[in-house]
C-alpha positions as semicolon CSV with decimal commas, in nm:
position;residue;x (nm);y (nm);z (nm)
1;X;7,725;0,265;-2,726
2;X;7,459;0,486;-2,905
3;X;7,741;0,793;-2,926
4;X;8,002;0,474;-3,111
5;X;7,698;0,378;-3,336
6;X;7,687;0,757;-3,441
7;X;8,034;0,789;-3,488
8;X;8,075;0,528;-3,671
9;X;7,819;0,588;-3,932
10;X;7,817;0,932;-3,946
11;X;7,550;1,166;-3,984
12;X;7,424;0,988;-4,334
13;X;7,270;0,685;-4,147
14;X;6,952;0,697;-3,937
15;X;6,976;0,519;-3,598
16;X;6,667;0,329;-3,517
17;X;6,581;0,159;-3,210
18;X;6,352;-0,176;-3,172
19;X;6,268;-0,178;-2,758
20;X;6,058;-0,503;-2,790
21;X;5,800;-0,364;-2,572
22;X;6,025;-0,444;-2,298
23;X;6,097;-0,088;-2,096
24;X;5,895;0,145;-1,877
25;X;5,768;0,445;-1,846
26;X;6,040;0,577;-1,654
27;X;6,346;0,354;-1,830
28;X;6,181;0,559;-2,203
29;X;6,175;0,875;-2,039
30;X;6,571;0,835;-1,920
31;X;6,701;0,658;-2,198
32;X;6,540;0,942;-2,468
33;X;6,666;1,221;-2,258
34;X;7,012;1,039;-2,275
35;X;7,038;0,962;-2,659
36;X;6,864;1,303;-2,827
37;X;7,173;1,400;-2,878
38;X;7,269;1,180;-3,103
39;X;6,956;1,195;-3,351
40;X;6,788;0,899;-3,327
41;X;6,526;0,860;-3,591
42;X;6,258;0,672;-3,404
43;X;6,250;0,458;-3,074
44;X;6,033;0,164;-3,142
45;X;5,764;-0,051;-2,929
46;X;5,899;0,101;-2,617
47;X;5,603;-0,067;-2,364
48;X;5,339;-0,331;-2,418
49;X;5,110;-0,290;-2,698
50;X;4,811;-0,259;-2,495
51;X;4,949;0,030;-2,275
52;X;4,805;0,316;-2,480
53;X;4,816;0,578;-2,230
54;X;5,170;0,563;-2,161
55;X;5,259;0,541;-2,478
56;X;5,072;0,882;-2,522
57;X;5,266;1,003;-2,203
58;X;5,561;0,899;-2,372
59;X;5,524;1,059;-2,655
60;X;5,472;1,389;-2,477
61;X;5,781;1,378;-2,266
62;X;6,056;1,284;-2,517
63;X;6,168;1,458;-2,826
64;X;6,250;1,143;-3,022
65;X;5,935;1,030;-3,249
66;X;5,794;0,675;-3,115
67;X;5,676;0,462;-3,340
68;X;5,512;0,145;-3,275
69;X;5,181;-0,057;-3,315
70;X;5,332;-0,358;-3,511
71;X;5,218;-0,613;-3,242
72;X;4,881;-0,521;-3,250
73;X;4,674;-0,722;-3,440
74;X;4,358;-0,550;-3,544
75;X;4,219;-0,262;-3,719
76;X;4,054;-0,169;-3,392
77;X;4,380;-0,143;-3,200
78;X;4,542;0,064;-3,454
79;X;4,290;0,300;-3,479
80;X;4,314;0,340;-3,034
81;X;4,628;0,442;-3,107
82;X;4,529;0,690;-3,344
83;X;4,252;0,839;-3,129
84;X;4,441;0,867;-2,855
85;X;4,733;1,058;-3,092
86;X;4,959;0,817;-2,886
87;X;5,270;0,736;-3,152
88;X;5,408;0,933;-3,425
89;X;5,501;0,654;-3,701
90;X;5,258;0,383;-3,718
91;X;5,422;0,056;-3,807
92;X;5,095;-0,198;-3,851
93;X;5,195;-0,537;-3,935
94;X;4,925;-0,572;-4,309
95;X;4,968;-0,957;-4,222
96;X;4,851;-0,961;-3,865
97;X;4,620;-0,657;-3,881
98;X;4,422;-0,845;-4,115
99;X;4,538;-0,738;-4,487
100;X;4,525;-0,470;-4,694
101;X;4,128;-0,474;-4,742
102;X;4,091;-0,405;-4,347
C-alpha cells in the first residue's frame, strides 16, 4: 500500500503517517524498516503517550523522524519528552496543553 501511495503521488508529496498510539515497540521497529524506502516524512503517535522510553528507543532504531506528543495534555509532559530527546517533531495540541501562555 505505502509503495501505491508513493507512486501515485510522486516524489512532490510527503507521506505522513498518524499510528493512533496503537502499535508496539516491535510492530514500529518492523513497519519503519519496511517503508524507509519510500520516504516517509514522519510516523506519528506510534505508542501510548505516556510510554516515553520507548518512544526514545524508537527513535533510535528507525530512520524515519517520529513525531508525536499531541495527546499529551500538559506543559509538563511535553517538556518529558524533550528531556528525554524522545521524538523529533513535537506536535503539542496549544488547546489541550493549556494555551499559548503555558
Amino acid at each position: 500500500m505505502v509503495k501505491t501511495i508513493r507512486e501515485s503521488v510522486g516524489e512532490d508529496y510527503e507521506i505522513m503517517f498518524d499510528c493512533w498510539q496503537s502499535m508496539d515497540y516491535k510492530y514500529v521497529v518492523e513497519l519503519a524498516k519496511r517503508i524507509e524506502k519510500y520516504r516517509p516524512y514522519w510516523l506519528e503517535e506510534t505508542v501510548m503517550p505516556d510510554r516515553i522510553e520507548i518512544y526514545k528507543k524508537i527513535k533510535d532504531r528507525i530512520n524515519i523522524p517520529l513525531s508525536g506528543a499531541e495527546h499529551d495534555y500538559t506543559r509538563w509532559g511535553m517538556l518529558r519528552f524533550i528531556e528525554k530527546d524522545a521524538l523529533d517533531i513535537y506536535q503539542p495540541d496549544i488547546y489541550w496543553a493549556g494555551g499559548f501562555l503555558r
